[in-house]
C-alpha positions as CSV (number, residue, x, y, z in Angstrom):
1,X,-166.6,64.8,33.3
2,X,-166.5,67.4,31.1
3,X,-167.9,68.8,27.9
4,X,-167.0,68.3,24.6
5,X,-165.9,71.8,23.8
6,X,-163.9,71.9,26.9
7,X,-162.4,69.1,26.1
8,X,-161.2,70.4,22.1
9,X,-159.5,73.3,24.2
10,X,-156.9,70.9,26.6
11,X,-153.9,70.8,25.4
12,X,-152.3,67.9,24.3
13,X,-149.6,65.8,25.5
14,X,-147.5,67.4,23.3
15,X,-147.8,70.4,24.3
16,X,-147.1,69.3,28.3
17,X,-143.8,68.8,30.2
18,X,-143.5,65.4,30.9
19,X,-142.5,65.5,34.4
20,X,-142.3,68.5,37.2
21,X,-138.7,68.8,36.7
22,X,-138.2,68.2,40.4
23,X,-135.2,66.3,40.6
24,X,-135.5,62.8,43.0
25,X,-133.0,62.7,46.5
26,X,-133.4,59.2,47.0
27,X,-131.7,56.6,44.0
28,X,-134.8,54.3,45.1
29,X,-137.4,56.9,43.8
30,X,-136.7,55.7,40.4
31,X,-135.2,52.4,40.4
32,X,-137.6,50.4,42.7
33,X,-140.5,51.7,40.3
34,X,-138.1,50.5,37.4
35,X,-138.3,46.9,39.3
36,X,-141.5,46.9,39.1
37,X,-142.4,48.0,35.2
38,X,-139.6,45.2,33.7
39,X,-141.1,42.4,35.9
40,X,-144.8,43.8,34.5
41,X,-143.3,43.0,30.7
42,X,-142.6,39.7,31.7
43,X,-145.6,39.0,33.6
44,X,-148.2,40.7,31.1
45,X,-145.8,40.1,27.9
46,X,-148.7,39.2,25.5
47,X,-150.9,42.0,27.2
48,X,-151.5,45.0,25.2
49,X,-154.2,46.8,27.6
50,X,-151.8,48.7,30.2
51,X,-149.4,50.8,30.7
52,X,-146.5,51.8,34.1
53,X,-145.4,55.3,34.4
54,X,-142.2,56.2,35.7
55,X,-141.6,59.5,37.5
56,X,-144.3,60.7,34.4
57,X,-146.3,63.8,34.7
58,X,-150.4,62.6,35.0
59,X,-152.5,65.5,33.8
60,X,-156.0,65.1,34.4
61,X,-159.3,68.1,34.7
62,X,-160.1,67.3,38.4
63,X,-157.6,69.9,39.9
64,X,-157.5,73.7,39.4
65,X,-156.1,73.8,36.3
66,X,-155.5,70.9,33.8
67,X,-152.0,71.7,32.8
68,X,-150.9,71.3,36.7
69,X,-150.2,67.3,36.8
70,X,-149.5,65.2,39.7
71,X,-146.5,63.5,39.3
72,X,-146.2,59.4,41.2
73,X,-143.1,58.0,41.6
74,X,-145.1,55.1,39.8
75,X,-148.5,54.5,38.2
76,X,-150.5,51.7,36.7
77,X,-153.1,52.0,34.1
78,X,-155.6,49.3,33.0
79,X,-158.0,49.4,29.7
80,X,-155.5,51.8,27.9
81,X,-152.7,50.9,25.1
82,X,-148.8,49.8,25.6
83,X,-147.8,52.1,23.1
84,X,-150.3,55.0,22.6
85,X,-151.0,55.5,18.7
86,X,-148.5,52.8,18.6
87,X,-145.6,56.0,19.9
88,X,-144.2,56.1,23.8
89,X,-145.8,58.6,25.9
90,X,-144.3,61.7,26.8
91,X,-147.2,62.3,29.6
92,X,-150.1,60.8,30.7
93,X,-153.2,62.8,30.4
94,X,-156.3,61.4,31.2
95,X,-158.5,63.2,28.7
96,X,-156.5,61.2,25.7
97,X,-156.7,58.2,27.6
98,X,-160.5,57.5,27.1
99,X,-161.0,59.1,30.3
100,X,-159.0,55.8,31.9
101,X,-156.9,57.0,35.3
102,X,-154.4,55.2,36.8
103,X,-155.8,52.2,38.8
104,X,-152.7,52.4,41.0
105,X,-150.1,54.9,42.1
106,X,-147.2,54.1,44.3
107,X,-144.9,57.1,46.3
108,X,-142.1,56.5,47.9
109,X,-141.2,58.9,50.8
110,X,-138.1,60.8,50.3
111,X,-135.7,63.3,52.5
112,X,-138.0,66.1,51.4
113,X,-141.8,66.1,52.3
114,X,-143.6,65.4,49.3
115,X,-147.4,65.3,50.8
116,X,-147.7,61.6,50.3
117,X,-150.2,61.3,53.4
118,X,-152.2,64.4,52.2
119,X,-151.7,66.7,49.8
120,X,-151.0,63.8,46.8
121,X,-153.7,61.6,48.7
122,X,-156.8,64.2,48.1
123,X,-155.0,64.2,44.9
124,X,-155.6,60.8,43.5
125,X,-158.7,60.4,45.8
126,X,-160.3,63.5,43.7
127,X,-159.0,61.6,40.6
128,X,-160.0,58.0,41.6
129,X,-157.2,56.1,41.8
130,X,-158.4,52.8,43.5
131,X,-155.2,51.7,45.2
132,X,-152.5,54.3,46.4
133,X,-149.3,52.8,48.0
134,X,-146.8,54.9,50.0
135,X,-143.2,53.3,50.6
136,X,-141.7,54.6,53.1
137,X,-138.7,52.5,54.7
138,X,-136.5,55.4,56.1
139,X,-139.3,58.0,57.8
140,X,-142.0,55.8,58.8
141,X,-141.8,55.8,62.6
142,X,-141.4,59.6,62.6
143,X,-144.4,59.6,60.4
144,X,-146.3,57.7,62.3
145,X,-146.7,55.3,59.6
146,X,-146.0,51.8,58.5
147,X,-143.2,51.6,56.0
148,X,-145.4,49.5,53.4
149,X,-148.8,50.9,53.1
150,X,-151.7,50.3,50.8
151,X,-154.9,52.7,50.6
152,X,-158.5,51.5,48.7
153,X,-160.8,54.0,47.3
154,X,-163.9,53.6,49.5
155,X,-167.0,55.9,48.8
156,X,-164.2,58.7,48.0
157,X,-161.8,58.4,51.1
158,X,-159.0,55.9,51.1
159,X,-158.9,53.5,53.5
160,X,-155.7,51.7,55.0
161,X,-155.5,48.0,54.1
162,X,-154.5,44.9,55.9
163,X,-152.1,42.4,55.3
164,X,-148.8,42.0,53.1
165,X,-148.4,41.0,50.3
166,X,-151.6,42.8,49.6
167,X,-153.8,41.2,46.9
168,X,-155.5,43.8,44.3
169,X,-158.7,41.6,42.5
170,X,-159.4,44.6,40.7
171,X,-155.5,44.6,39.4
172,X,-155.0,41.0,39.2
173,X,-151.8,41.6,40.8
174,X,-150.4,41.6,44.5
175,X,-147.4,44.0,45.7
176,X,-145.5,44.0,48.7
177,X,-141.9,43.6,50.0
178,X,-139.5,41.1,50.3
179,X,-135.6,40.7,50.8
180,X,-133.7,40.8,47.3
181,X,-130.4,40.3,45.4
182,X,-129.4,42.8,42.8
183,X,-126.0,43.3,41.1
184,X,-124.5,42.2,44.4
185,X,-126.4,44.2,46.5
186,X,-128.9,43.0,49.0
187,X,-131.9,44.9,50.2
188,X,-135.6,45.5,50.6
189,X,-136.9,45.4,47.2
190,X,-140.7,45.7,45.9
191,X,-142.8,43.2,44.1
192,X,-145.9,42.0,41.9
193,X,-147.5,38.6,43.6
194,X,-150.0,36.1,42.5
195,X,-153.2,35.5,44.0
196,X,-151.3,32.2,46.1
197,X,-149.0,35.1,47.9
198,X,-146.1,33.5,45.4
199,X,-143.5,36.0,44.2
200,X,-143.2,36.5,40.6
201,X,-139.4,36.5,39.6
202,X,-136.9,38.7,38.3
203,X,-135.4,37.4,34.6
204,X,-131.9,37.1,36.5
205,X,-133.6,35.0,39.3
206,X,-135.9,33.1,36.6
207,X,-132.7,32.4,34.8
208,X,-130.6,31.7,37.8
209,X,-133.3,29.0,39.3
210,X,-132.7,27.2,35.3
211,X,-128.9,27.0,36.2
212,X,-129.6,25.3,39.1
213,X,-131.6,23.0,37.8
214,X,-129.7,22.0,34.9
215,X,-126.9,21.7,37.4
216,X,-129.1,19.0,39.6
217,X,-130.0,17.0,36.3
218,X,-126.2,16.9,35.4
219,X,-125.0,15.2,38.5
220,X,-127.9,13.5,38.9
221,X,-127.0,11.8,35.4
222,X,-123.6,11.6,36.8
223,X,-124.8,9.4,39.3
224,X,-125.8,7.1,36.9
225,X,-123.1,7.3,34.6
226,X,-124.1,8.8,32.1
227,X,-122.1,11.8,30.9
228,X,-124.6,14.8,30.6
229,X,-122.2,16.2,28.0
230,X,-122.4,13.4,25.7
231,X,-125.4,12.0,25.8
232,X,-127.4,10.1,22.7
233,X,-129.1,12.0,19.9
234,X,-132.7,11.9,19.5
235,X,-132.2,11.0,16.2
């Protein structure tokens, strides 16, 4: 915490880059995070207390200097608004945020060493981040790491969790992996789950799982001749 005349000097968000201009080497640094903030609109849709960064700079007073950021691949906030001042951020800094840090930040593990196991851990454990999650699917055995890992803040140190998909009380929300369909392509994708372990769903898969069932009901009609295309009016 910090006083309210050092606080009038920070500069504001504004004034900030909104990232560390370091360009991502792996195409999953930025979609997989992507996955993860469209299936949070569906899921919290009439929530208006949280926000997911992308690839956004954080800015926060627990570092050297406050205009240095840390900078997740991903990061959610609890307590704060969608839209701040009803405009979309350019930054998050913490001191215009009610003091509110991320409640989670995900990294995903990349071709070039990014310090996910220690320099961005001290990081967010300085900062309080509750749950830190490192993806790392490509590097993990020469890291001596799992590929899907999640940290809790415990008395200041982070401590590696058990079990997949990992619930998060605090969150509401689980996360973990699973084997996924998109535009074609199949691979390991990322995901929010309820407190029953059930995947929430994509809006293609949502939809997709409608056609199927309208398709069931039409033959099943058809079964008992009656035309599914023609059937009576209500009226």
């Amino acid at each position: 915490m910090f006083s309210p005349d050092l606080k009038q000097a920070l500069p504001t968000t504004d004034e900030l880059p909104c990232s560390d201009d370091t360009p991502v080497d792996n195409e999953d640094q930025n979609f997989l995070p992507n996955v993860l903030l469209f299936l949070l609109n569906s899921i919290w849709a009439n929530r208006m207390d949280w926000y997911f960064g992308v690839d956004m700079a954080v800015y926060h007073t627990t570092g050297v200097n406050p205009r240095v950021p840390v900078v997740p691949d991903g990061f959610l906030s609890v307590g704060v608004e969608r839209k701040k001042g009803g405009k979309s951020r350019k930054s998050y800094a913490v001191w215009e945020e009610n003091e509110v840090v991320p409640i989670l930040t995900l990294e995903m593990v990349s071709h070039s060493p990014g310090g996910e196991y220690d320099e961005k851990m001290d990081i967010y454990a300085k900062l309080g981040v509750l749950y830190y999650v490192i993806y790392n699917p490509e590097f993990w055995r020469c890291d001596q790491h799992q590929p899907f890992e999640v940290y809790k803040l415990v008395d200041g140190h982070y401590q590696l969790q058990i079990g997949e998909h990992y619930w998060m009380p605090e969150v509401g929300l689980g996360i973990g992996r699973y084997q996924g369909t998109v535009a074609g392509i199949q691979q390991e994708l990322l995901s929010w789950y309820d407190q029953q372990g059930d995947r929430y769903l994509r809006a293609e898969e949502q939809a997709e799982q409608e056609r199927i069932r309208a398709e069931q009901l039409a033959e099943y009609l058809r079964s008992l001749g009656i035309d599914p295309d023609n059937l009576p009016s209500a009226n």
